[in-house]
C-alpha angles and dihedrals in degrees: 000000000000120000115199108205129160110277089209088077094060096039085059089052092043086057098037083049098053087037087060098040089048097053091049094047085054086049094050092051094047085046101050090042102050090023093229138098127199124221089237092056088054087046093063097045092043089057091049095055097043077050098058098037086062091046090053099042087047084059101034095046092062090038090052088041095055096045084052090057087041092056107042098246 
């Protein structure tokens, strides 16, 4: 079964998701190298996941959908 969907959906999640990796990855080194975190610093991580969570499940919920229809369930 082949589904056709647009791959500009999944180039935008591709850069939300290394945006987000990269940022954290900034976070973790400043982190590692004062020992301390700030809150404001979770709470940005913690947007940019909840971001890119809606982003993901806004892809994957049509895909499921339409390999339901395809399916017969």
């Amino acid at each position: 079964c082949i589904h056709i969907t647009r791959i500009n959906l999944f180039r935008h999640l591709k850069w939300l998701l290394s945006n987000a990796t990269n940022n954290i990855n900034q976070i973790a080194k400043a982190t590692n190298t004062t020992g301390v975190i700030y809150k404001k610093d979770i709470d940005y991580m913690r947007e940019k996941i909840e971001k890119l969570a809606k982003e993901i499940w806004q892809i994957h919920s049509p895909l499921l959908n339409k390999l339901k229809e395809s399916s017969g369930d």
